[in-house]
N, C-alpha and C positions, 0 to 999 in steps of 0.2 A: 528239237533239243531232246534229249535221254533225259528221265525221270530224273535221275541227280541231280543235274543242271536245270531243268523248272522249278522242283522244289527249294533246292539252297543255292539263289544265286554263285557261280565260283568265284574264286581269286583271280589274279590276276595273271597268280602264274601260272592257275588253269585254264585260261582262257587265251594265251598268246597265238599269235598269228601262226602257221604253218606256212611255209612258203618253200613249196613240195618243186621241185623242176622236171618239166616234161620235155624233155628232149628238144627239140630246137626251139620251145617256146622263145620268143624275143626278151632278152632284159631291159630296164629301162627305169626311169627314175618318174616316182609322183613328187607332183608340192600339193601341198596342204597351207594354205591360207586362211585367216579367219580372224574374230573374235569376240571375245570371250566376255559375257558382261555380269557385274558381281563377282567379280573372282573367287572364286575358294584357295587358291592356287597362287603363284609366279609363274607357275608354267602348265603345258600340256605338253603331251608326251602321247608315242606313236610305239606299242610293246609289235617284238617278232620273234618268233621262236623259228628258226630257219630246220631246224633239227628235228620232226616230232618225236626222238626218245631223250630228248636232252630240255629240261627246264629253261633252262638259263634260256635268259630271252635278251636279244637287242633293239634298247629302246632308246630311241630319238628323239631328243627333249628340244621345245623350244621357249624360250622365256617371253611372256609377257610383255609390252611396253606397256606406257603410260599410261596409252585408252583401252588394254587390253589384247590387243593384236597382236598377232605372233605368225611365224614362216616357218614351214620344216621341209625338208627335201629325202624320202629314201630312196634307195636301191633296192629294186626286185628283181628275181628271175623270170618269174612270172606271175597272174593274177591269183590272189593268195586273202584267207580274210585276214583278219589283222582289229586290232583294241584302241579305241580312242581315250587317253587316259586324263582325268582333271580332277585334281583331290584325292575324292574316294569315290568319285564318279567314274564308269567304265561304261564304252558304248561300244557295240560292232562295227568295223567297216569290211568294203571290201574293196580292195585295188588292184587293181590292172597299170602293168608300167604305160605314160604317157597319160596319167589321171591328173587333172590336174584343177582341185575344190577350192571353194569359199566356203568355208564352215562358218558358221555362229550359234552359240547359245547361251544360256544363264548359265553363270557357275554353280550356281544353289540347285538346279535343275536340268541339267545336261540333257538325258534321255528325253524329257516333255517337249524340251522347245530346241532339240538341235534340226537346224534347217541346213541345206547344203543346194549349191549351185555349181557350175559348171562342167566339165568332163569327169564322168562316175556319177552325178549326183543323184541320177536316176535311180541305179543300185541302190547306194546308200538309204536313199528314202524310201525305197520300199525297204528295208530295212528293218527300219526306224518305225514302217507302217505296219508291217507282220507282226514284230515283237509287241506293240501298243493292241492291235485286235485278236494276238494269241496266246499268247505270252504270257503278258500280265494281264489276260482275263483269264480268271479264276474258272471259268466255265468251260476253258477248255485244257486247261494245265491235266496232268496226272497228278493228284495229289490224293493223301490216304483218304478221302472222300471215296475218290473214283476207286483206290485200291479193293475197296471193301467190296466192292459190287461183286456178283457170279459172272461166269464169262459172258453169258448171253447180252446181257448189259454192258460190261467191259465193251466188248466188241462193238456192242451198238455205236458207243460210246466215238471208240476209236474211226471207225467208219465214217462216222458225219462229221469229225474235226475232220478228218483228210479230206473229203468232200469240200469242205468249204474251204478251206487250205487251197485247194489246188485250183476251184475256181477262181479264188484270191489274185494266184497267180496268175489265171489265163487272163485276168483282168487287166492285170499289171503289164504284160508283154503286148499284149492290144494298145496300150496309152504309152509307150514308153520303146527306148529303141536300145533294148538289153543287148550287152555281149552276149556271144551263145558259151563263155565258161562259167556266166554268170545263172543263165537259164541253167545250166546244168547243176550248179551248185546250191541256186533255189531250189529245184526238183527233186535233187537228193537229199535236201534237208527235209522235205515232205514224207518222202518215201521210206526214208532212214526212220526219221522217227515212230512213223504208225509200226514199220516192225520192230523197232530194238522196246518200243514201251510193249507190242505184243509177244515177243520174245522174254523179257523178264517180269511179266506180271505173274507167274506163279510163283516169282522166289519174294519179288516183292512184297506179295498180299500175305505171305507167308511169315512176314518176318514185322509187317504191319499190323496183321489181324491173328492176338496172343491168344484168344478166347478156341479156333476152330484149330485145325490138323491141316496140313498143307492138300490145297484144291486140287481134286482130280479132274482133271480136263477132257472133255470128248475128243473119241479119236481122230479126228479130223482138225483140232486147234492148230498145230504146227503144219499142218502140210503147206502151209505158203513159204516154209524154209526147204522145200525142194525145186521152188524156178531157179533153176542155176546164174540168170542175170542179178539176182539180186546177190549172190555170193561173190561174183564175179563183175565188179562195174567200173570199168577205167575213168567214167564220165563222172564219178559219184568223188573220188579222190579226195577234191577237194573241202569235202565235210569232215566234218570231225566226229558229226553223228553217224557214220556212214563206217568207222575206224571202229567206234564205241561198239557197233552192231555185230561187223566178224568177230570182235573180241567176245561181247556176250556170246556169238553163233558157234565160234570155237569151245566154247565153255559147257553151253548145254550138249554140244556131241558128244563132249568128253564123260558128262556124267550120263547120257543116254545109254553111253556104251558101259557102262555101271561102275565107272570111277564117278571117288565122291573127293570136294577139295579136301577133304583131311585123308585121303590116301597119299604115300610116300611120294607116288610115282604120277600124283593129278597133271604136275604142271609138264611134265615129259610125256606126256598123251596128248597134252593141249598142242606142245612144241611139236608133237610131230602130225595132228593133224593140222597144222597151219602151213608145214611145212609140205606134204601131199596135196591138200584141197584146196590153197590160195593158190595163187598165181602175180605175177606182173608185179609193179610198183608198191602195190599192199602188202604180198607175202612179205617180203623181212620188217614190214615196219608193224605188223600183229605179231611172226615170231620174237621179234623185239620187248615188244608188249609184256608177252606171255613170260616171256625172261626177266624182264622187271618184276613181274609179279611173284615170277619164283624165290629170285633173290631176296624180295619182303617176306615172304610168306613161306618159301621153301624148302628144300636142302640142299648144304653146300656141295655136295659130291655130286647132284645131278644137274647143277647150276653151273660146275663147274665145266663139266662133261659138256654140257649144252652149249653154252660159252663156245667153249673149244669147235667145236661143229660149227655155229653161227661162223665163225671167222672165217672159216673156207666160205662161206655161201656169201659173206660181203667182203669179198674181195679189193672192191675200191673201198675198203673201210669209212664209210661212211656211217655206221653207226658202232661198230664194234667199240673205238674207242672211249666213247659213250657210257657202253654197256658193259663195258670192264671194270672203269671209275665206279660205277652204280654198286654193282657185283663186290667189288673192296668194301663201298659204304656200308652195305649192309650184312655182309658179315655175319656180321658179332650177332645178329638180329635173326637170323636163321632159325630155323626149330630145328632143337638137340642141343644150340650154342647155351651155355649157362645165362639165366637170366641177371641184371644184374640188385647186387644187395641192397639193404637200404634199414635202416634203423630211425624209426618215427615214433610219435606218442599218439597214444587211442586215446579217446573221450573221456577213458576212464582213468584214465594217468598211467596205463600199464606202458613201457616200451617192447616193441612190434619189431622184431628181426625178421626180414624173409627168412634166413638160413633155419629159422629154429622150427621150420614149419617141412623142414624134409623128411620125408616117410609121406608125404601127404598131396595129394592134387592141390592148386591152388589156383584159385580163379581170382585174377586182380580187376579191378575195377576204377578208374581215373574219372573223378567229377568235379563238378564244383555247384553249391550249390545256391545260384544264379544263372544255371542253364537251364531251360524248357527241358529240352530231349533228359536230360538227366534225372529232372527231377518227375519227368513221366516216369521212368524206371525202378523209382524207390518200390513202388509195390512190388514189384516183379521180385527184386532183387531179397526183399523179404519172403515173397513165396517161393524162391528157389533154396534159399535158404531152410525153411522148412521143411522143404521137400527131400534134402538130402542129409537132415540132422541126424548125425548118428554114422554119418557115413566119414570114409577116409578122403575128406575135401575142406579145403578152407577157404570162405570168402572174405576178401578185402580188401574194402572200398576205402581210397589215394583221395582223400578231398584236396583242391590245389585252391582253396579259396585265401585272399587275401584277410578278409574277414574270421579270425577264430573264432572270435565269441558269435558268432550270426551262426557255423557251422557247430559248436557247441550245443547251440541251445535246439537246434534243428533235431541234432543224431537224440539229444536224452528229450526232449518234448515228443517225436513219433516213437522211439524207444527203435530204432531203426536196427535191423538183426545183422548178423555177421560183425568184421571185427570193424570199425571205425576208426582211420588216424588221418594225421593233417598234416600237409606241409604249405608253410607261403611261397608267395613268385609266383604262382600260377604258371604259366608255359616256360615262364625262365628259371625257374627252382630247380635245385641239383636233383631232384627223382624223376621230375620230365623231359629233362635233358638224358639225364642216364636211358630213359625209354626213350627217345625221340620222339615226343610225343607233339604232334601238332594242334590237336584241339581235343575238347574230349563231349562226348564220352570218349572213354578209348578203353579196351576189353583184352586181356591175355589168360590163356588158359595156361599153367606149367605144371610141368610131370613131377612126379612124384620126387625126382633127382636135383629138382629147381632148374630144370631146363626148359628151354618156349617150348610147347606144344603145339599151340596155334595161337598165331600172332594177333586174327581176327576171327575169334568164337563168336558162333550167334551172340545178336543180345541178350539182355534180361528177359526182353521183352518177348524172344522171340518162343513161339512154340516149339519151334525144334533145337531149342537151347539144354534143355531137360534132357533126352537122345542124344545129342552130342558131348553131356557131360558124363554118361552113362558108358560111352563106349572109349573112354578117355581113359579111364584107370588102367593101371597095368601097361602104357603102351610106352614108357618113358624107354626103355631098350631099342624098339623096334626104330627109333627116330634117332637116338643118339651114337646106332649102330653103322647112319649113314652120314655122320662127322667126318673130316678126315680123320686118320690117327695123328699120334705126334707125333711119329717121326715120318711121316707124308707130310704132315704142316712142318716138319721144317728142312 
């Protein structure tokens, strides 16, 4: 698994099935039997995301009877992983059409005690066994423990997990009589992962460890991103960390070649090395990728441009339409698009306009203060604060806490710098819907015009937040020059 996903277990609708089709693979239908003891639930449910640029997932609920037993039946193309869901409990599987289990486990305890029997159950359970001896031990996760290490240790580090990873498995196929798409998709999840956490441990040590300047690396760290099998792996598909991996590998070549993401033109260097250097099955579903990030994160003239291009290159539209919907939604959300307004009250009883703050960079800031990651930040967010006092930038920090007086007595008890206002609802409150914000912290840089600049600035926390807010003044034209006009927009 990618560092993201060790460190903050995902959702659900990060983790849906993929059920990718390979050409004459056989379709065919699993059942899934079992039951369920101590319910949390009425039901379990079976999530699949058929599309990997499309969220929206089809999931297959079955209801509980009386002793807890319950039947589901899907349709697949081919063998594809897939999310076992109870409650708030989420476990991996992985199916092959003609699979056909007895699952059981506690409702209070899904992952400890789910056991599985007949056709697949093999899979499955090593599964169930990798994630319990890798997973959730701490000793071998990437977590900012390991982040902090120098390479020589990193690497050590990463070496002896794959090491034992992989004998794990030769164990596993010795005692056990795996499909060979299953072998394949355990082996890529090994292999994926030692490179996508070797691949982004310099941005990440960077953005974890606030105290040093971003690691320089010996020359020879990356040369294992020139075996062109690892760029190139038809057998590997079925991973997700294997998806995750081009996508980071596209990223660092973009900025190798000395684009940085807050360049105009990052994600149309990204789009066209994916579209020269992938190949097969992966190429459109990373330029895919690289397009959703655009549309978050990008500009709409070369989103759009791009867009327009993709459509010739997926011809049986299987993702275009997708990626159009997406492209509408986000919009309004583009850097140069006007940010939108919002009238709140600070700590101090003043009322807070965004608008009253143009001539000025502004750096917004979304917390609440009942998050960990958040309330690690207050320091930072006060020494950045100082650091640029005097300058033409304003901070401030969106608390979305339910609790006023808990956020009250917080901001005047630390005397916490920049400006301070609040709104209730938390994620449902009209400011974080206005942002679309899904959890926070959550970070926007705007230009001086009250337009996005960068929709994801470093953090507080990060070292190279300071340099990115540095080379940010002035640049409000160069971004809002790649708007449409109005009468192109209409």
């Amino acid at each position: 698994m990618p560092y993201a996903i060790r460190f903050l277990k995902g959702s659900l609708l990060a983790a849906g099935l993929i059920a990718l089709s390979f050409g004459s693979q056989a379709q065919g239908t699993v059942t899934l039997t079992g039951k369920v003891t101590g319910r949390t639930s009425d039901t379990v449910a079976v999530s699949v995301r058929e599309n990997p640029l499309d969220p929206k997932e089809q999931i297959t609920y079955a209801r509980l009877n009386e002793k807890g037993e319950f039947q589901l039946a899907i349709k697949l193309e081919g063998p594809a992983r897939a999310d076992l869901v109870h409650g708030d409990d989420v476990t991996d599987l992985f199916l092959e059409p003609g699979d056909a289990m007895d699952i059981r486990f506690k409702g209070n305890d899904m992952v400890s005690s789910i056991r599985y029997k007949g056709r697949g159950s093999e899979a499955n359970t090593y599964l169930t066994d990798i994630d319990e001896q890798f997973v959730e031990n701490e000793g071998f996760q990437v977590l900012p423990e390991n982040i902090m290490l120098y390479e020589p240790a990193f690497l050590s580090f990463l070496d002896y997990r794959r090491k034992q990873e992989k004998k794990f498995l030769a164990h596993a196929i010795e005692d056990n009589h795996f499909s060979e798409a299953f072998k394949q998709y355990a082996q890529a999840e090994i292999d994926y992962s030692y490179a996508n956490d070797r691949l982004t441990f310099q941005d990440l040590r960077e953005q974890i460890v606030a105290t040093e300047g971003r690691l320089k690396m010996t020359p020879t760290y990356y040369d294992f991103l020139n075996d062109k099998s690892l760029i190139s792996n038809e057998s590997a598909m079925r991973s997700e960390t294997y998806q995750e991996f081009l996508l980071n590998y596209v990223h660092y070549t973009a900025i190798a070649s000395g684009k940085q993401r807050t360049f105009p033109d990052f994600y149309q260097v990204c789009y066209d090395i994916a579209k020269t250097q992938l190949s097969g099955v992966v190429r459109p579903i990373i330029m895919g990728r690289i397009l959703q990030e655009s549309f978050r994160f990008g500009h709409v003239k070369q989103s759009e441009a791009m867009l327009a291009d993709f459509k010739n290159i997926d011809t049986k539209n299987r993702y275009f339409s997708v990626l159009q919907h997406d492209f509408e939604t986000h919009k309004a959300f583009a850097i140069g698009s006007p940010a939108p307004d919002f009238k709140l009250v600070a700590a101090n009883g003043d009322t807070v306009r965004l608008r009253d703050f143009r001539g000025k960079l502004v750096y917004l800031n979304f917390w609440r203060t009942t998050s960990g990651l958040c309330l690690r930040d207050l320091p930072y967010a006060a020494d950045l604060a100082r650091k640029f006092d005097g300058k033409n930038i304003v901070f401030i920090n969106i608390a979305l806490d339910d609790n006023e007086g808990a956020w009250k007595q917080l901001v005047v008890g630390k005397k916490l710098a920049g400006i301070q206002v609040h709104q209730n609802g938390g994620p449902r409150s009209p400011i974080a819907r206005a942002y679309a914000l899904e959890d926070v912290p959550a970070y926007f840089l705007l230009a001086e015009d009250g337009t996005f600049l960068n929709t994801k600035p470093k953090r507080l926390s990060s070292h190279a937040a300071i340099d990115e807010i540095k080379e940010s003044f002035g640049k409000a034209s160069t971004y809002t020059s790649l708007m449409p006009s109005e009468a192109t927009a209409k």
